[in-house]
KEKOL-405005 format. One record per residue (C-alpha): residue in three letters; z, y, x; residue number from 0. Coordinates in steps of 0.25 Angstrom, whole numbers, padded with zeros to 4 digits, always signed. Each point is the difference from the previous one (the first is absolute). Example, Ala and Ser with C-alpha at 12.3 -4.5 7.8 and 13.67 -1.06 7.14 Angstrom:
// KEKOL-405005
<site r="ALA" z="+0031" y="-0018" x="+0049" k="0"/>
<site r="SER" z="-0002" y="+0014" x="+0006" k="1"/>
END
This chain:
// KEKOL-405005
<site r="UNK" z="-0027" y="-0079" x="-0060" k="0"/>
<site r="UNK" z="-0007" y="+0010" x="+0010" k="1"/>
<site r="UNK" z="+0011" y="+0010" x="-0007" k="2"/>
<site r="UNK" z="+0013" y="-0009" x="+0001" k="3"/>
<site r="UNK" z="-0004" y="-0001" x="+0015" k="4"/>
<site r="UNK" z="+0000" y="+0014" x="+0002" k="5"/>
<site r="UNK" z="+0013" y="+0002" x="-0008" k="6"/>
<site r="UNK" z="+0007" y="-0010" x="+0009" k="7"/>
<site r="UNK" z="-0006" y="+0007" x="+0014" k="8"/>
<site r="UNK" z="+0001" y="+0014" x="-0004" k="9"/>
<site r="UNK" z="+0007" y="+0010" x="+0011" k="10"/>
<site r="UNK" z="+0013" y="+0007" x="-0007" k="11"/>
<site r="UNK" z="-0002" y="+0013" x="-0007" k="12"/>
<site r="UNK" z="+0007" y="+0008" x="+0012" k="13"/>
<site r="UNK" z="-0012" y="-0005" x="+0011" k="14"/>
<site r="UNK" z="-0010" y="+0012" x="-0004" k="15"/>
<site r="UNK" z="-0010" y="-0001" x="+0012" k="16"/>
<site r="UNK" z="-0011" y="-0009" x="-0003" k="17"/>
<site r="UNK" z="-0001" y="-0006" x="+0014" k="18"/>
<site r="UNK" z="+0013" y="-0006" x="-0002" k="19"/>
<site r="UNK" z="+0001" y="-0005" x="-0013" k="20"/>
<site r="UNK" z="-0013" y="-0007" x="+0005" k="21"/>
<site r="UNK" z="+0007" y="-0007" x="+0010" k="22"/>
<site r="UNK" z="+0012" y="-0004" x="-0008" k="23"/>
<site r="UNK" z="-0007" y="-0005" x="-0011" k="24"/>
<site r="UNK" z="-0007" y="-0010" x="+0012" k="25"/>
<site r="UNK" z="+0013" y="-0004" x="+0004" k="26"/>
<site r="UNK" z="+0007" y="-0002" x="-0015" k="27"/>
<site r="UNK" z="-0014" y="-0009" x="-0002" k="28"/>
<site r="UNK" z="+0003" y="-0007" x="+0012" k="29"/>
<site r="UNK" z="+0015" y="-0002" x="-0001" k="30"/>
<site r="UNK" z="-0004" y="-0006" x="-0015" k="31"/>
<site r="UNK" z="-0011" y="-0009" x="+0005" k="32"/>
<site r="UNK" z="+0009" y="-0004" x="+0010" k="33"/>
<site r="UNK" z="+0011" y="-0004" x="-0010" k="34"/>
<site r="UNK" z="-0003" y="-0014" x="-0004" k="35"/>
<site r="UNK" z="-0006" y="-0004" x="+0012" k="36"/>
<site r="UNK" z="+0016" y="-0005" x="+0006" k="37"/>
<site r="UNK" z="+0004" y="-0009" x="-0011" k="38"/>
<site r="UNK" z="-0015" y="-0005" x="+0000" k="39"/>
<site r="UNK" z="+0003" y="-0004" x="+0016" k="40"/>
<site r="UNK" z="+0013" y="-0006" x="-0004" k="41"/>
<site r="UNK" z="-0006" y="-0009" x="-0010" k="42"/>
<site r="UNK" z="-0008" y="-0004" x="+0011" k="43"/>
<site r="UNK" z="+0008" y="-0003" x="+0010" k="44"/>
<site r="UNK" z="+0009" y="-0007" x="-0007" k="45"/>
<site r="UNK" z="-0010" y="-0011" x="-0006" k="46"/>
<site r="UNK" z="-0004" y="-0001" x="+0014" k="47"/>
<site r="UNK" z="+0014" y="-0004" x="+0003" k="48"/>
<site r="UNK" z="+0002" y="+0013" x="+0010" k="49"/>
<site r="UNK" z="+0010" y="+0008" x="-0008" k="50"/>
<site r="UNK" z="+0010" y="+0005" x="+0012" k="51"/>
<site r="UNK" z="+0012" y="+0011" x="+0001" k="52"/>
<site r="UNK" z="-0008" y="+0007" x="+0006" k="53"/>
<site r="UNK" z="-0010" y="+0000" x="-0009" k="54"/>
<site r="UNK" z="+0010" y="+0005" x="-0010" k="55"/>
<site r="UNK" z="+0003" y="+0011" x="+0006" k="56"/>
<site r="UNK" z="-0015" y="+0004" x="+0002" k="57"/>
<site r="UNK" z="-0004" y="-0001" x="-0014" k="58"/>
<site r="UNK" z="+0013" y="+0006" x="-0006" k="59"/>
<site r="UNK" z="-0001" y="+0013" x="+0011" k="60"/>
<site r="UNK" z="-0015" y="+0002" x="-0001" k="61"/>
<site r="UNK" z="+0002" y="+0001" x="-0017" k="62"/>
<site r="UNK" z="+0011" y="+0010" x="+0000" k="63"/>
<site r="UNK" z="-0009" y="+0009" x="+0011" k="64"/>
<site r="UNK" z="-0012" y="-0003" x="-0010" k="65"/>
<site r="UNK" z="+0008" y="+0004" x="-0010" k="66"/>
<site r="UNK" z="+0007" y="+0011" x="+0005" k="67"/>
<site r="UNK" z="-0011" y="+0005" x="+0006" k="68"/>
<site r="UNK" z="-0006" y="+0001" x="-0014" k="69"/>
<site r="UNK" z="+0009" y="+0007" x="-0007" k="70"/>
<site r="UNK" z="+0004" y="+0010" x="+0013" k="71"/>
<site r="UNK" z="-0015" y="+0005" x="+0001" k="72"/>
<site r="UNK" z="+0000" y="+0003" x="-0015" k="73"/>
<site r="UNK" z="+0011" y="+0009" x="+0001" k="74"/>
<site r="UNK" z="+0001" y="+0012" x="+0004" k="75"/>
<site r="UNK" z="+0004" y="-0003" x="+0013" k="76"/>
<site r="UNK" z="-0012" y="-0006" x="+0004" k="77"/>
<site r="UNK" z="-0004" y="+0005" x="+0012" k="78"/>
<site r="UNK" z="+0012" y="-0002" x="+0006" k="79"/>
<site r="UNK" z="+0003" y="-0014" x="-0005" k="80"/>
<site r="UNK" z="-0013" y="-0004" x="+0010" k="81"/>
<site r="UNK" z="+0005" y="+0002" x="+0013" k="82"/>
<site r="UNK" z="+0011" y="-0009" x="-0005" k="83"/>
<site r="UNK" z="-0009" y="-0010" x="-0006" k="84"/>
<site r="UNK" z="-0008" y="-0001" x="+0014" k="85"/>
<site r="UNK" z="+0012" y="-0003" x="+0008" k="86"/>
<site r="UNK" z="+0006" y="-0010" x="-0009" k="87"/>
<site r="UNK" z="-0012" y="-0006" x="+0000" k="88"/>
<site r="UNK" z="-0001" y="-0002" x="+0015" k="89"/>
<site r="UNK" z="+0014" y="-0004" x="+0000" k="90"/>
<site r="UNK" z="-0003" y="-0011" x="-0008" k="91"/>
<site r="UNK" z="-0012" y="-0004" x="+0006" k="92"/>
<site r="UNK" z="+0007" y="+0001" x="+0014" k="93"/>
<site r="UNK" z="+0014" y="-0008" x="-0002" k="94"/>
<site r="UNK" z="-0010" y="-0012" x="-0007" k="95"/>
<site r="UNK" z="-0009" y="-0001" x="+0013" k="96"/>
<site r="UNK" z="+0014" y="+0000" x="+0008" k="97"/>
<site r="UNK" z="+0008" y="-0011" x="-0010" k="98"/>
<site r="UNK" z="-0013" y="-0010" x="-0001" k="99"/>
<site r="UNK" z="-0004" y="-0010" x="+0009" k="100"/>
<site r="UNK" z="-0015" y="+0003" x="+0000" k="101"/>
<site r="UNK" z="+0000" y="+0016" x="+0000" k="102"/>
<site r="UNK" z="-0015" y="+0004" x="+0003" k="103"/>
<site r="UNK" z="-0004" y="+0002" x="-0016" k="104"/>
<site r="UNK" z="+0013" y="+0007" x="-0001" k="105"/>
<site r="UNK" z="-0003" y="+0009" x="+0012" k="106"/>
<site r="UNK" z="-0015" y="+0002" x="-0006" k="107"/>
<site r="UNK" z="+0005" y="+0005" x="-0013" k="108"/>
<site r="UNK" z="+0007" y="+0011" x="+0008" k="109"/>
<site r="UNK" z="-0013" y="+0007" x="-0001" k="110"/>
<site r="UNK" z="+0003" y="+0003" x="-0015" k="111"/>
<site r="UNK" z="+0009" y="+0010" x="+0002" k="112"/>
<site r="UNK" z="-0007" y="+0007" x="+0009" k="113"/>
<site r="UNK" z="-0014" y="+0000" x="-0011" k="114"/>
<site r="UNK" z="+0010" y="+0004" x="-0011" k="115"/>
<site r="UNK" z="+0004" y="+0012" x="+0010" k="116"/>
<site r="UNK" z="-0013" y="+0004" x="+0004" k="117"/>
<site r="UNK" z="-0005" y="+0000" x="-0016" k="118"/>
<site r="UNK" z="+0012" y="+0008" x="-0005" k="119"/>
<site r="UNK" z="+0007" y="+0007" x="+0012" k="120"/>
<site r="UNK" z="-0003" y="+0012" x="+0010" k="121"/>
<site r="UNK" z="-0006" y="-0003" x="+0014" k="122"/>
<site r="UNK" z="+0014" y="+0003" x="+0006" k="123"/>
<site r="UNK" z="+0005" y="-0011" x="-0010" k="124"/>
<site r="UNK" z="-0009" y="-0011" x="+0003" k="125"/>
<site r="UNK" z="+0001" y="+0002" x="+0015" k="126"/>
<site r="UNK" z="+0016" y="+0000" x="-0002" k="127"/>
<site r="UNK" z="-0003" y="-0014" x="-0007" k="128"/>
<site r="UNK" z="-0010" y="-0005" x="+0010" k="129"/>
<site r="UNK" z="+0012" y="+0004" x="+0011" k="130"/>
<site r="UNK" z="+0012" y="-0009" x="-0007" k="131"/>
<site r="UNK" z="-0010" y="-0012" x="-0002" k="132"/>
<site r="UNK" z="-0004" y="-0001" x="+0015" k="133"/>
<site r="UNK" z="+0015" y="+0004" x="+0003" k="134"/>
<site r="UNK" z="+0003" y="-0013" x="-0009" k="135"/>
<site r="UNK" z="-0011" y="-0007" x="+0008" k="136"/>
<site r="UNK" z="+0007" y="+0003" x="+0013" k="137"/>
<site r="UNK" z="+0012" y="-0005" x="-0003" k="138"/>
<site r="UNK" z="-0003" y="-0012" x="-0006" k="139"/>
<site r="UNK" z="-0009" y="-0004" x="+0011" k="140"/>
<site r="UNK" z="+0011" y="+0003" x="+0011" k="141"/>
<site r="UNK" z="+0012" y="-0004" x="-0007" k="142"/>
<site r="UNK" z="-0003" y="-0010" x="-0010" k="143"/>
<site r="UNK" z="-0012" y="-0007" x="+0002" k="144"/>
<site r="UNK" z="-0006" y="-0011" x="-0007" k="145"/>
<site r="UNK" z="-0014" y="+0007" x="+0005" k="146"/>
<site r="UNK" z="-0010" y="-0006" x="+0011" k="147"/>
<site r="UNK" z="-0009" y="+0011" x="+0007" k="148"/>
<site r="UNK" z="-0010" y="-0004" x="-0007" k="149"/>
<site r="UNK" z="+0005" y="+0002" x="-0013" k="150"/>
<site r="UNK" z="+0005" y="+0012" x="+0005" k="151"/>
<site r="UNK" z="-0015" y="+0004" x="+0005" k="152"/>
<site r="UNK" z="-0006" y="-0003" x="-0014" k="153"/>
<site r="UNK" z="+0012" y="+0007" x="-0008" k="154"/>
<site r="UNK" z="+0000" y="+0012" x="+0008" k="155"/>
<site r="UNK" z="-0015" y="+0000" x="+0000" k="156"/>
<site r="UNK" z="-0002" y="-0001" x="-0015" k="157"/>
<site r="UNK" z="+0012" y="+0012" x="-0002" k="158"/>
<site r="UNK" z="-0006" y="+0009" x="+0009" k="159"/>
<site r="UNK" z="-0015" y="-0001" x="-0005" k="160"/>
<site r="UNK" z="+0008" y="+0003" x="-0015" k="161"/>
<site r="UNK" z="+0008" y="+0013" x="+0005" k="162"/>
<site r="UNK" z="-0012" y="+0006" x="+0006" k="163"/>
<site r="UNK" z="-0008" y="-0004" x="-0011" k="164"/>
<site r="UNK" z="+0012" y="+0007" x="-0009" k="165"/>
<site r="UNK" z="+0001" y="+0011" x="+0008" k="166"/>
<site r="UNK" z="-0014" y="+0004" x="+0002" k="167"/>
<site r="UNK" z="-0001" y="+0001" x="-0016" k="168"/>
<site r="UNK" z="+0012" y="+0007" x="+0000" k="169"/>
<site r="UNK" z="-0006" y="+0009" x="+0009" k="170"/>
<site r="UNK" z="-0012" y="+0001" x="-0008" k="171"/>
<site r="UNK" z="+0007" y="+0003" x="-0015" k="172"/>
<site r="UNK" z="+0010" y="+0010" x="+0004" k="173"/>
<site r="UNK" z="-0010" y="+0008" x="+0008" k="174"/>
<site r="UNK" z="-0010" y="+0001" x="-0014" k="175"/>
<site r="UNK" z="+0011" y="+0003" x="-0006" k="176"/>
<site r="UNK" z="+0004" y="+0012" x="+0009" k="177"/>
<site r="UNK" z="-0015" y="+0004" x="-0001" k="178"/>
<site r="UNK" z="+0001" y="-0001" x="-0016" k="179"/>
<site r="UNK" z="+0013" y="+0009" x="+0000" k="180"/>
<site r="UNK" z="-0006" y="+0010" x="+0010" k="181"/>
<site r="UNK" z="-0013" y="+0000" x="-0009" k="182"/>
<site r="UNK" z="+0010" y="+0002" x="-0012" k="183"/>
<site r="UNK" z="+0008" y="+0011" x="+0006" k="184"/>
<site r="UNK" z="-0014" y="+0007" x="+0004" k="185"/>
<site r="UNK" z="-0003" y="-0001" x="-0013" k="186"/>
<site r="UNK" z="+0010" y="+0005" x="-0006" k="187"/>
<site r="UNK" z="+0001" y="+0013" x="+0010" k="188"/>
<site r="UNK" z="-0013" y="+0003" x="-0006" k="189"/>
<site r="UNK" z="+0004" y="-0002" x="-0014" k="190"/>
<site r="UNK" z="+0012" y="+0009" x="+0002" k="191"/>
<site r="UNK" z="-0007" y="+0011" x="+0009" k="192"/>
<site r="UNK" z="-0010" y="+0002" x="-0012" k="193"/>
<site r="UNK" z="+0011" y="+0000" x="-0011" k="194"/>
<site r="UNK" z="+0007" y="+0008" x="+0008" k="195"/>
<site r="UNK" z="-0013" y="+0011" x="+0001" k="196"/>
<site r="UNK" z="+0000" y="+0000" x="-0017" k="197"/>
<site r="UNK" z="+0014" y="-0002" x="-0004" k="198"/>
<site r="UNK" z="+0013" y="+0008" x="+0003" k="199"/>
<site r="UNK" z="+0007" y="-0014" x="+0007" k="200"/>
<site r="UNK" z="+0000" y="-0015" x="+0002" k="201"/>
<site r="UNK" z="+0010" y="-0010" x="+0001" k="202"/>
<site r="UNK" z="-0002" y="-0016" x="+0006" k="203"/>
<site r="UNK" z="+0008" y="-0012" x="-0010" k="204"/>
<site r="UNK" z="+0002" y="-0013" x="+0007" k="205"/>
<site r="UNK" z="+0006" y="-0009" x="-0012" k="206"/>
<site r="UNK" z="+0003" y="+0009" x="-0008" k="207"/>
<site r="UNK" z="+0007" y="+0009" x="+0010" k="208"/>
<site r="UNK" z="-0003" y="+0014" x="+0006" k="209"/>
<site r="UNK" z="-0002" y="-0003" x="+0015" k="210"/>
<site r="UNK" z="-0008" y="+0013" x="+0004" k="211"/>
<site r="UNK" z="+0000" y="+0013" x="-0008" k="212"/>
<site r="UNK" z="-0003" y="+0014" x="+0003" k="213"/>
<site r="UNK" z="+0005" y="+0012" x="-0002" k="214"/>
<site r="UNK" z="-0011" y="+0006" x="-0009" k="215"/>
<site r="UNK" z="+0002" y="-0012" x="-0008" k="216"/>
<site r="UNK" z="+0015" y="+0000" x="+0000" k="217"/>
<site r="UNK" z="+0000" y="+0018" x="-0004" k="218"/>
<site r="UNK" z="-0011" y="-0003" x="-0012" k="219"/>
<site r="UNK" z="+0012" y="-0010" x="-0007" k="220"/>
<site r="UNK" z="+0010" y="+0010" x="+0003" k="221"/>
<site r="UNK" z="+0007" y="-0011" x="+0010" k="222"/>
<site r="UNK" z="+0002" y="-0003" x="+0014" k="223"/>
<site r="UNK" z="-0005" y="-0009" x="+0011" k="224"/>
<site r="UNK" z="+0013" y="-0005" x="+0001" k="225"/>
<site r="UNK" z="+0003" y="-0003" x="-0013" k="226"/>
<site r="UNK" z="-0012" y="-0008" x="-0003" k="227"/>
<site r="UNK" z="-0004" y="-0008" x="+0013" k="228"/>
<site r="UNK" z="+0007" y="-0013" x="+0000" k="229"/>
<site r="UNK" z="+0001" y="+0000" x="-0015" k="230"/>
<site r="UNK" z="-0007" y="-0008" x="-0012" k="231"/>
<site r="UNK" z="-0010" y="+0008" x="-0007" k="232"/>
<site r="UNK" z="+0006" y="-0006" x="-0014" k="233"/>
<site r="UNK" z="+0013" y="+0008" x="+0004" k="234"/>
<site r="UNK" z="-0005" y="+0012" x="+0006" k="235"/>
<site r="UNK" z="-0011" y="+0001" x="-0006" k="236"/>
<site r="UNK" z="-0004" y="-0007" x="-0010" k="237"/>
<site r="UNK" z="-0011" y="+0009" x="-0008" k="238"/>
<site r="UNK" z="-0007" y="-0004" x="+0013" k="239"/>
<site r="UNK" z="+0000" y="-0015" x="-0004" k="240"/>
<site r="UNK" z="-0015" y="-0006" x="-0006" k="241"/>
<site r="UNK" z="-0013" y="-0005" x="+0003" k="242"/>
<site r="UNK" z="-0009" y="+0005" x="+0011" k="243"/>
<site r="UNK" z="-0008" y="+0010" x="-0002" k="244"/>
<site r="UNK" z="+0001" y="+0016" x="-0005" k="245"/>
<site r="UNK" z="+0010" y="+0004" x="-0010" k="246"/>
<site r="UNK" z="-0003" y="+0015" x="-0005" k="247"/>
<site r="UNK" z="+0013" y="+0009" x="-0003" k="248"/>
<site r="UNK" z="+0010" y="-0009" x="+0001" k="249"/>
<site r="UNK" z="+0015" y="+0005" x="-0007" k="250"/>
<site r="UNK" z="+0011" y="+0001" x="+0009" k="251"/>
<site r="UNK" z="+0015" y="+0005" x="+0002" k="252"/>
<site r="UNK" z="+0002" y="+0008" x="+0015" k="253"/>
<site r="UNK" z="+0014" y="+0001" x="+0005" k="254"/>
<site r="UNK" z="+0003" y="+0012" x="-0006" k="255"/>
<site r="UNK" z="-0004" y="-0005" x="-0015" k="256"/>
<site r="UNK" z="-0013" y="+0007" x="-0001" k="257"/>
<site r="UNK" z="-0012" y="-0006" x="-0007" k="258"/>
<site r="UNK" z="-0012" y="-0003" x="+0010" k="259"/>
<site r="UNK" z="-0015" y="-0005" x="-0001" k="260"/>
<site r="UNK" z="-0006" y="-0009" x="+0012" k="261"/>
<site r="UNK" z="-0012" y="-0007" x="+0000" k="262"/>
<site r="UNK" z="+0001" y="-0013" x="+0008" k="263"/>
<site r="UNK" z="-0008" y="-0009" x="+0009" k="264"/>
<site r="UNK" z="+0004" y="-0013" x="+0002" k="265"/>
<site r="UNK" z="-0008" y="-0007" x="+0010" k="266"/>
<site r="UNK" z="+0004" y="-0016" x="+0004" k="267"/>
<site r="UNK" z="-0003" y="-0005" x="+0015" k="268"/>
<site r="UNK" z="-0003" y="-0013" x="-0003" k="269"/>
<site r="UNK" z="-0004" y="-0005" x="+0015" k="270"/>
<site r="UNK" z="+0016" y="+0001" x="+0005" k="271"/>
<site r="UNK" z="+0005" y="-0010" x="-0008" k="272"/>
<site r="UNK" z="+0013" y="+0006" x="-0003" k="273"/>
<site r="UNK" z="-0005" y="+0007" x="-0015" k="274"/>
<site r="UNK" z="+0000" y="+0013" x="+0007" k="275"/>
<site r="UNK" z="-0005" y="+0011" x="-0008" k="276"/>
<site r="UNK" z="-0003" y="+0015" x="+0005" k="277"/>
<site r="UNK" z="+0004" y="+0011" x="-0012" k="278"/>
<site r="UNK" z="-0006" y="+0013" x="-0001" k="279"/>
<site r="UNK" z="+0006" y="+0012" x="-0009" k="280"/>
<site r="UNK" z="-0005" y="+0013" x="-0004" k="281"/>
<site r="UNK" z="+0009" y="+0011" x="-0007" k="282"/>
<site r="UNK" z="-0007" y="+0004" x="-0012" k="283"/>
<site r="UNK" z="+0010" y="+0007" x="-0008" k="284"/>
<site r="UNK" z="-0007" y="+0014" x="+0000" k="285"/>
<site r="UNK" z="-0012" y="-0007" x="-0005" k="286"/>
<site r="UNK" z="+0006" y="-0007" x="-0011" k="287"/>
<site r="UNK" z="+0008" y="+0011" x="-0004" k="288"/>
<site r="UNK" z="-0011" y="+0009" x="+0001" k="289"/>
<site r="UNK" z="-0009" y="-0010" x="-0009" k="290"/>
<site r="UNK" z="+0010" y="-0003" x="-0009" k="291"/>
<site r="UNK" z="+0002" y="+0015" x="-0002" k="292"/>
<site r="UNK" z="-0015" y="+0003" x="-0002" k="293"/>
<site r="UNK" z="+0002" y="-0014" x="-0011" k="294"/>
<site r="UNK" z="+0009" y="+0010" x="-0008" k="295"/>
<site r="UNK" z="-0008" y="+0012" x="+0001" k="296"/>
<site r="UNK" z="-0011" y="-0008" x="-0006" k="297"/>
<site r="UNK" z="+0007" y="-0005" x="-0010" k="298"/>
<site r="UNK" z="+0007" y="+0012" x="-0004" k="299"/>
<site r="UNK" z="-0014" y="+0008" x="-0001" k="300"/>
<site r="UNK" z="-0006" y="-0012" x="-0008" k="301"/>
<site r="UNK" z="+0012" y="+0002" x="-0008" k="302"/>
<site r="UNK" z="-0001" y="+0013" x="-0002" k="303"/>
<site r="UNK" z="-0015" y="+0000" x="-0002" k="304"/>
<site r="UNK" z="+0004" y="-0009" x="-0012" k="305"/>
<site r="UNK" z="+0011" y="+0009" x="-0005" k="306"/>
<site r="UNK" z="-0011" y="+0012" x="+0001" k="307"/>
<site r="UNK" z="-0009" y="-0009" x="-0009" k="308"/>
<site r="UNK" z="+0009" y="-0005" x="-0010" k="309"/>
<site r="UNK" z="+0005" y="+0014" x="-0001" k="310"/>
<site r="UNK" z="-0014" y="+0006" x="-0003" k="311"/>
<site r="UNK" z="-0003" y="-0011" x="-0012" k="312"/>
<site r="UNK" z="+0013" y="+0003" x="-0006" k="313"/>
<site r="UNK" z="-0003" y="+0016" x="+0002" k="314"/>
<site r="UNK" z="-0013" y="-0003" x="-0008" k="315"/>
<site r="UNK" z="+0005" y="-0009" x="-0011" k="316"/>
<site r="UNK" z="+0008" y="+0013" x="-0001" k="317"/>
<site r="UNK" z="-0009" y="+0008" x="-0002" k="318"/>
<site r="UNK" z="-0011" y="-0006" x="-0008" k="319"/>
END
């Protein structure tokens, strides 16, 4: 069960930070947990006898944003598809609270998408949200009415205690994560500047993409800075593709045709949560050459140190 549930919430393929394919699978679960619970109300209401056009038009909106919502944040264009899902969401919630009679749980539901913001957007975004809900507020409250101050007083009140309870955690959750991606950009300066002391060159891959590369590392292939930032490492390079760790006189092609040896370090930075990962390269073609070399000598001296033998025997069996 545990497995079919993670196979219905999984983030799409394409969402490669972890951070977001977190939050994506929260909202797919919540979108699916949310799927029956419109009919459910509409077998309600209608053996209570309260079945109304208006009604209709709830249940039937609020399934196709479940639904759509759904699907949209399993696809690849996720992140995208949220800022839409947040403001269809408010629209809903705020063309309800104006057609009903009695709009004050209407109006307290506007607090949704503003929590739905604060967990899945940026700070900028959910002040942006918090801004067309009280702009909604304002207009309804001049133009429209249907509100006593007091309900006003008690809607505004419980609103506001929510945005700055959102926006403080907001707050909160993008500043660790600026301090995790500083600590993660620190560390990986270390990394490199040691790599950097005992290889020839080293070169920075965000999802499978060359995003820094220097120039040592770029002369030891026989390439270019140019030709290889921006580029997936399975098309530039892709003798360079494997698991972490060190890879001792690897084969490769330069520009020019010529055979080269590298060793290679690769060296994942698992706090950034993007799958960075720091490679290192050292040219060891003179070594390998020279130890393949010194190989053959061997086994030509072994070989000839048989041949010596062999020859002697048969000079003796000769002789004898």
């Amino acid at each position: 069960v545990l497995e079919v549930w993670q196979s219905w919430t999984a983030a799409h393929p394409a969402v490669s930070d972890r951070r977001q394919r977190r939050v994506w699978r929260l909202v797919a679960a919540w979108h699916l947990v949310g799927m029956p619970v419109g009919p459910l109300i509409a077998v309600h209401l209608l053996s209570v006898g309260l079945f109304e056009p208006l009604h209709w038009s709830w249940l039937v909106g609020s399934q196709v944003i479940t639904w759509g919502g759904y699907v949209a944040c399993r696809s690849r264009v996720g992140p995208a598809s949220l800022r839409a899902q947040v403001a269809a969401l408010t629209l809903m919630i705020a063309t309800t609270s104006t057609a009903l009679p009695d709009s004050t749980p209407a109006m307290m539901a506007l607090i949704l998408p503003v929590l739905t913001a604060g967990i899945c957007l940026s700070l900028t975004e959910l002040l942006a949200t918090q801004a067309m809900v009280v702009l909604f507020l304002a207009v309804k409250t001049a133009f429209v009415g249907g509100l006593n101050p007091n309900e006003v007083g008690g809607i505004m009140g419980v609103l506001f205690s929510g945005f700055v309870l959102s926006t403080a955690l907001v707050w909160q959750r993008d500043g660790m994560i600026g301090d995790e991606r500083a600590a993660a950009q620190k560390q990986a300066g270390k990394a490199r500047a040691l790599l950097d002391a005992a290889f020839d060159g080293t070169a920075i891959v965000r999802g499978g993409f060359f995003t820094e590369v220097s120039q040592g590392f770029a002369e030891t292939l026989g390439l270019d800075t140019r030709s290889l930032t921006g580029r997936a490492v399975s098309d530039a390079t892709p003798f360079l593709e494997g698991a972490a760790g060190l890879e001792s006189a690897v084969p490769m092609l330069d520009a020019a045709g010529s055979l080269r040896y590298v060793d290679v370090v690769r060296q994942p930075l698992e706090d950034d949560g993007q799958g960075t990962m720091l490679i290192a390269v050292r040219d060891e073609t003179r070594n390998t050459l020279h130890r393949s070399k010194l190989q053959f000598v061997d086994r030509m001296t072994a070989l000839g140190t048989l041949s010596a033998g062999v020859a002697h025997e048969v000079n003796n069996a000769l002789h004898s």
